[in-house]
C-alpha positions in Angstrom: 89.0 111.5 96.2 90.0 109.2 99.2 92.7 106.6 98.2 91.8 103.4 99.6 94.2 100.6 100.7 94.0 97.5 98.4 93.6 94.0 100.4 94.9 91.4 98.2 94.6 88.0 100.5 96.4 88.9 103.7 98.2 91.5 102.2 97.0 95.1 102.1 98.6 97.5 99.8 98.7 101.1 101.7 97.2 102.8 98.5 96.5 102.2 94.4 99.2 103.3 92.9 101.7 100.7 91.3 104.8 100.5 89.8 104.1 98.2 86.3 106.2 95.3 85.7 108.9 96.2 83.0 111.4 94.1 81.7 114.8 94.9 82.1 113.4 98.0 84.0 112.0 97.5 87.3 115.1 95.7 89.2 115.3 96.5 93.0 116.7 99.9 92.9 114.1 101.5 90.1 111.3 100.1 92.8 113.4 101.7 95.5 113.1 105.0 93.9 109.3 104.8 92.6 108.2 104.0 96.4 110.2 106.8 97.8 108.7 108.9 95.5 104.9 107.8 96.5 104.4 104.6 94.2 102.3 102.6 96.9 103.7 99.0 95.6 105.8 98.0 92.7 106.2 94.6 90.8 109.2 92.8 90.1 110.3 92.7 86.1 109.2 89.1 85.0 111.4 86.7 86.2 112.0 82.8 84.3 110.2 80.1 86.3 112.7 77.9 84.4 115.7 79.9 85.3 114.6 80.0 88.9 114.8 76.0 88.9 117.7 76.0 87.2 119.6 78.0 89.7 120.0 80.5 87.0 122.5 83.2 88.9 121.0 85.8 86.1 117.3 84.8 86.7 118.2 84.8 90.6 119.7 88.1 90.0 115.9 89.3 89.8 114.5 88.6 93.2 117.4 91.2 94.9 114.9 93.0 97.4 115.3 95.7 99.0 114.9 95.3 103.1 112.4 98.0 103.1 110.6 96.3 100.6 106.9 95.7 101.3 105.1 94.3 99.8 107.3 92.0 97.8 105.7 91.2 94.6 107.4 88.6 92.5 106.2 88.5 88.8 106.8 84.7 87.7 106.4 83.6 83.6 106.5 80.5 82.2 104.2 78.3 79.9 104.0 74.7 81.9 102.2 74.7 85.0 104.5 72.2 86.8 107.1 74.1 86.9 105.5 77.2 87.4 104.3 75.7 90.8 107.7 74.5 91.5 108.6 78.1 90.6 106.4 79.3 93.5 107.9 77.8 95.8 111.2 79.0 95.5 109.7 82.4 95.2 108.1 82.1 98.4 111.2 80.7 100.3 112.7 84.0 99.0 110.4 85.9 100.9 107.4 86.9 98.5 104.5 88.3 100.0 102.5 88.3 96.7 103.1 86.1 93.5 101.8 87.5 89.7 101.3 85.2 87.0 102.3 87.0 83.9 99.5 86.2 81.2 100.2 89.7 79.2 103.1 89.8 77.7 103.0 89.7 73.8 106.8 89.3 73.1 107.6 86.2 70.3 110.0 84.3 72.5 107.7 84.4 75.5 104.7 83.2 73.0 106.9 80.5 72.0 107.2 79.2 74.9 103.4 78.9 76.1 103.9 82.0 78.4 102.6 85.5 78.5 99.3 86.7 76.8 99.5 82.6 75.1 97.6 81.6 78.1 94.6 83.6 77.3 94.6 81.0 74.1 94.3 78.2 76.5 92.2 79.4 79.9 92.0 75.8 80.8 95.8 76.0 81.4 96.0 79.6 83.1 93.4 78.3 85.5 95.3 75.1 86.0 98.5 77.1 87.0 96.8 79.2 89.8 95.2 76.4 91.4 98.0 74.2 91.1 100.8 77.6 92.4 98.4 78.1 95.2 98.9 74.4 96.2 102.6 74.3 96.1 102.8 77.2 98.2 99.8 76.0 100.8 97.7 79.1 99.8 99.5 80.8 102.0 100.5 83.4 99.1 98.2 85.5 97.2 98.1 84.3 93.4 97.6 87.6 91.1 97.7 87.5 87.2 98.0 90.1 84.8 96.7 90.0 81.2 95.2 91.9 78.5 92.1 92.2 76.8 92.5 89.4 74.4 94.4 87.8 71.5 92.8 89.5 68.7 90.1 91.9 68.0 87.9 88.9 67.1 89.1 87.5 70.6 88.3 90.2 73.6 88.2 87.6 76.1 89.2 89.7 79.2 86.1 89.4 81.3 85.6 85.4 80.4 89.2 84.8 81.1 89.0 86.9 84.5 86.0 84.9 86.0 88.1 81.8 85.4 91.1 82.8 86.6 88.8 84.3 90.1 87.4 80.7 90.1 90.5 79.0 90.5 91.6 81.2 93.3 93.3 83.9 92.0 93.2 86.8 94.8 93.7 89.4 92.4 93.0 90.6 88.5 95.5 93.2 86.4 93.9 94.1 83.3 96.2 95.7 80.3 93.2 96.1 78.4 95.3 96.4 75.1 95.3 93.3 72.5 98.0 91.2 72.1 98.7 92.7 68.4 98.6 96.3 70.4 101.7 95.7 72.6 101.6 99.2 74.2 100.3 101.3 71.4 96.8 102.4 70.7 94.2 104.0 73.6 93.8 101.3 76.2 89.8 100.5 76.8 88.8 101.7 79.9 85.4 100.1 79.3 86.8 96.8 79.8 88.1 97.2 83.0 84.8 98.5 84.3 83.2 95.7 83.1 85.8 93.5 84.4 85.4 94.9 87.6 82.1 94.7 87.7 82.0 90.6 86.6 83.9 89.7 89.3 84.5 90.2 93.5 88.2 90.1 93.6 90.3 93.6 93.6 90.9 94.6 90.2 93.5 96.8 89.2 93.9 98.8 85.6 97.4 99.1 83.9 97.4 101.3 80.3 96.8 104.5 79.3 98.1 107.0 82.8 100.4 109.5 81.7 99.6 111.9 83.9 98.6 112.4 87.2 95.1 113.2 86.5 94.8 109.7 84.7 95.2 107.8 87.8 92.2 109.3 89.0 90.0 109.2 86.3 90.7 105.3 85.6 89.8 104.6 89.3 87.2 106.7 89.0 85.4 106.0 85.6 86.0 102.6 85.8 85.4 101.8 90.0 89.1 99.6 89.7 91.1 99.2 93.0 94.2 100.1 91.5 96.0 101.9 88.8 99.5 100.5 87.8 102.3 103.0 86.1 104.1 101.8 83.0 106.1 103.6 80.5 105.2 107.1 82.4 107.4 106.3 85.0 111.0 105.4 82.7 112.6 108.6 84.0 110.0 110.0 85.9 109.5 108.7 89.4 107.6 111.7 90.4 104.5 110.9 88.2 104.2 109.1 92.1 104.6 112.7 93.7 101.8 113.9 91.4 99.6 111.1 91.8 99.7 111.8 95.8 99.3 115.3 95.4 96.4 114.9 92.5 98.7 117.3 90.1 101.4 117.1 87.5 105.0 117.7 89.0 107.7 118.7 86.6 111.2 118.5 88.1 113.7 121.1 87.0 117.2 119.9 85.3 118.7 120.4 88.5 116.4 117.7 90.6 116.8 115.9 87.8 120.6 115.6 88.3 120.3 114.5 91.9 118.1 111.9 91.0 119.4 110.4 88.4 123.2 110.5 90.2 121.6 108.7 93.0 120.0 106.5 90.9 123.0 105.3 88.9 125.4 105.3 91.9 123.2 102.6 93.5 122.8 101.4 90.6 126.3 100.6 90.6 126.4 99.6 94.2 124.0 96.7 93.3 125.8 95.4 90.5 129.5 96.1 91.1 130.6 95.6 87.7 131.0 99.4 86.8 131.0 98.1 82.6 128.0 96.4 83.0 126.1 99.3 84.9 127.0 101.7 82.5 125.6 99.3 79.8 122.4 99.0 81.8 121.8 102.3 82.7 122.4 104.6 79.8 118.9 103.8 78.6 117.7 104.7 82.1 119.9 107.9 81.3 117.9 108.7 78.3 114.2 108.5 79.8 115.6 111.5 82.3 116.1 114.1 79.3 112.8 114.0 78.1 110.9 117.3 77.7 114.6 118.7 78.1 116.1 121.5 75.9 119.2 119.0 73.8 117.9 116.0 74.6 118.1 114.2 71.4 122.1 115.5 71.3 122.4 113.9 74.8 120.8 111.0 74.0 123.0 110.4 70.8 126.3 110.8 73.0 125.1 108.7 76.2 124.3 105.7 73.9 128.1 106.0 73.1 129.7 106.6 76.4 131.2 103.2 78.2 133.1 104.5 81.4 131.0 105.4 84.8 133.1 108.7 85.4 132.1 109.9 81.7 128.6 108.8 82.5 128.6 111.0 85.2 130.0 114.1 83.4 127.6 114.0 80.9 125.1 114.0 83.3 126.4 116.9 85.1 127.1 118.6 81.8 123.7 118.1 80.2 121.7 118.6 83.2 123.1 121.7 84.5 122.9 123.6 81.7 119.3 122.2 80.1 116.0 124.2 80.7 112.2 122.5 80.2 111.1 122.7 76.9 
């Protein structure tokens, strides 16, 4: 199968395979490593159109880019569309090539707050916020949005809610096509992004279900999408890119393991500075390493414990040299 670039406006991703927005996950360095393992694009974790006009230093915090970063792809949530457009435009003074409304995500807080998957309650809205983002940045930035197959199983709206969304302008379509009450569990429905794709003339691109290589191909294949974004099967495993190049699972032994995940966490650290406040951050990072590990549930027990970078790194070193693949 011939991977295809993916023109989104102006911009072209090289191929169709994404990094998935993931909070608290996908800072600058975790894209860093997915695109130097194969991942053809990556998204940033969602980022507070509030805290962005607030000057939040935290919220700011989330547009570090690397400078071999290209495209970068800024994932913006917030429930009122003014400030969402005022949100864009700091975004794109920040350099964005590509700007994702997120209309997915089913966390309470974000609900709350009008934001995430609530839009698909109010389409009127969503479709309000990419015409009015495209105006503040003089459509000179490609509007995406990702969201989900609906509310409810008595609400599947995915289809509806993309042809609004392409009529106000939006250059792009990301379809979890999981409900709301899912979150990430459950088989995603493949159907619905073919018939998404098939509803509408904008790139479409599917995010759910890969965990292996092999599923890359079959959603782009089965369902005619332009892209297939990475999620949860990356945590830990940035060669799921590797294998999705190479059309074949890659299983990295302990010892590539170690290397990566040292390199990881020492720029890790480099970003951050605070060495407290990396280890914090990056334990859980740690843990998604070990899996499919000999031990692993004894390392993760102790690594969840551990609050000083050099025992960090020992127990890495420790672990890793001496584990085997289940």
């Amino acid at each position: 199968m011939t991977l295809n670039p993916v023109p989104i406006g102006p911009c072209t991703l090289p191929g169709p395979f994404l990094l998935a927005p993931m909070s608290g996950i996908t800072s600058m360095v975790d894209r860093a490593l997915a695109r130097e393992h194969g991942a053809h694009a990556c998204m940033t974790e969602l980022v507070s159109a509030k805290g962005l006009i607030m000057s939040s230093r935290r919220t700011l915090q989330y547009l570090a880019r690397a400078p071999d970063e290209n495209p970068f792809w800024v994932q913006l949530f917030g429930g009122e569309v003014e400030s969402m457009a005022r949100a864009s435009v700091i975004v794109a003074e920040q350099g964005a090539d590509l700007i994702d409304i997120n209309m997915g995500c089913p966390v309470r807080k974000v609900l709350k707050s009008g934001a995430g998957v609530a839009l698909m309650a109010d389409p009127d809205r969503a479709a309000a916020m990419v015409r009015e983002m495209r105006r503040a940045t003089g459509d000179r930035i490609p509007i995406t949005a990702k969201f989900r197959a609906g509310w409810d199983a008595d609400r599947i709206t995915a289809v509806a809610f993309g042809r609004c969304l392409e009529a106000a302008g939006a250059a792009a379509l990301i379809l979890h096509p999981r409900l709301r009450s899912r979150h990430h569990s459950g088989m995603a429905d493949w159907g619905l992004l073919k018939e998404l794709k098939e509803a509408v003339s904008i790139p479409v691109i599917g995010s759910g279900g890969i965990r292996v290589a092999e599923d890359g191909y079959r959603m782009l294949e089965e369902t005619g999408c332009d892209g297939a974004m990475v999620g949860r099967a990356a945590l830990g495993n940035p060669w799921i890119f590797t294998g999705l190049l190479q059309r074949r699972d890659v299983a990295p032994s302990p010892a590539q393991r170690l290397s990566v995940v040292l390199d990881h966490f020492r720029r890790f650290l480099d970003w951050i500075g605070d060495r407290g406040v990396t280890v914090r951050k990056f334990r859980t990072r740690a843990i998604y390493y070990s899996r499919g590990l000999t031990g692993s549930a004894e390392f993760r027990r102790k690594v969840v414990l551990i609050r000083e970078a050099e025992e960090l790194v020992s127990s890495f070193e420790e672990f890793f040299g001496s584990a085997e693949l289940v």
